[in-house]
C-alpha positions as CSV (number, residue, x, y, z in Angstrom):
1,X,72.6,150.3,95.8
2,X,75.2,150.6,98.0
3,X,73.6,149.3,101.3
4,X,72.2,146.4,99.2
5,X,75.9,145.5,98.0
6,X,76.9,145.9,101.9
7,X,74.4,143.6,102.8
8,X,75.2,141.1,100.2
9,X,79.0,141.1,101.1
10,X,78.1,140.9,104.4
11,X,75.7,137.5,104.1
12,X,78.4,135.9,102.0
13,X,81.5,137.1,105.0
14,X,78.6,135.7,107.3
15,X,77.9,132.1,105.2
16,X,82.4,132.2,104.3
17,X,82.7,132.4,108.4
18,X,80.1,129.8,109.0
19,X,82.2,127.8,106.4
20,X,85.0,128.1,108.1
21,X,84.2,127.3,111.6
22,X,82.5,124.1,110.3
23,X,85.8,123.1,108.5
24,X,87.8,124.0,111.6
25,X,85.8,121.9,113.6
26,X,86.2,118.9,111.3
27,X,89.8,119.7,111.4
28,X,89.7,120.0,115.5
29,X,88.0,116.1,115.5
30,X,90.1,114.4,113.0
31,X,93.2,115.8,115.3
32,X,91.6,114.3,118.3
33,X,91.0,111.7,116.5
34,X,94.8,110.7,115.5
35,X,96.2,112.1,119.0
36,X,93.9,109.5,121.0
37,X,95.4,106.7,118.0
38,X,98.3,107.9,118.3
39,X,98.4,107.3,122.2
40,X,96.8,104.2,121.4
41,X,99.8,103.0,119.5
42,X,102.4,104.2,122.5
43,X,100.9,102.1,124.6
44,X,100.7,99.0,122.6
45,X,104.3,99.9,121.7
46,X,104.9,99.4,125.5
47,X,103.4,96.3,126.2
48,X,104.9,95.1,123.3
49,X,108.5,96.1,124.7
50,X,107.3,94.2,128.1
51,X,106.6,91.2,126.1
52,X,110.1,91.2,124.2
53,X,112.2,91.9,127.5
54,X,109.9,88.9,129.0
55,X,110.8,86.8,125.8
56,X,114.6,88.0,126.6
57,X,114.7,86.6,129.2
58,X,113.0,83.4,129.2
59,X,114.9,82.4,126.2
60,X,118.7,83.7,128.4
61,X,116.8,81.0,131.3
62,X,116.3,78.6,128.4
63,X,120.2,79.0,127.3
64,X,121.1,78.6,130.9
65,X,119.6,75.6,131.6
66,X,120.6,73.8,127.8
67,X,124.5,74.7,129.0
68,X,123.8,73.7,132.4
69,X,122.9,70.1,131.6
């Protein structure tokens, strides 16, 4: 009786670890997952600074030229 319960609590530690390395593993993508949209963001947070500084600027040439004339 007693190997037979050690056996049984042994399959379900067994099928429990399985378990747990699956859900691990899920875990693992979905943070690769957000890190790689993450970086995805910092860069279009970048080219959309470039565009604003480019939009500074033309609109300061713009001003310029309207107190120029």
């Amino acid at each position: 009786m007693l190997v037979k319960n050690v056996k049984v609590k042994s399959a379900d530690a067994e099928s429990s670890t399985t378990d747990l390395a699956s859900i691990i593993e899920e875990a693992s993508a979905g943070f690769q997952q957000m890190s790689a949209t993450v970086e995805t963001i910092n860069e279009d947070n970048v080219q959309i600074a470039q565009y604003m500084d480019s939009l500074a600027k033309s609109s300061e040439t713009i001003r310029v030229s309207f107190q120029s004339a």
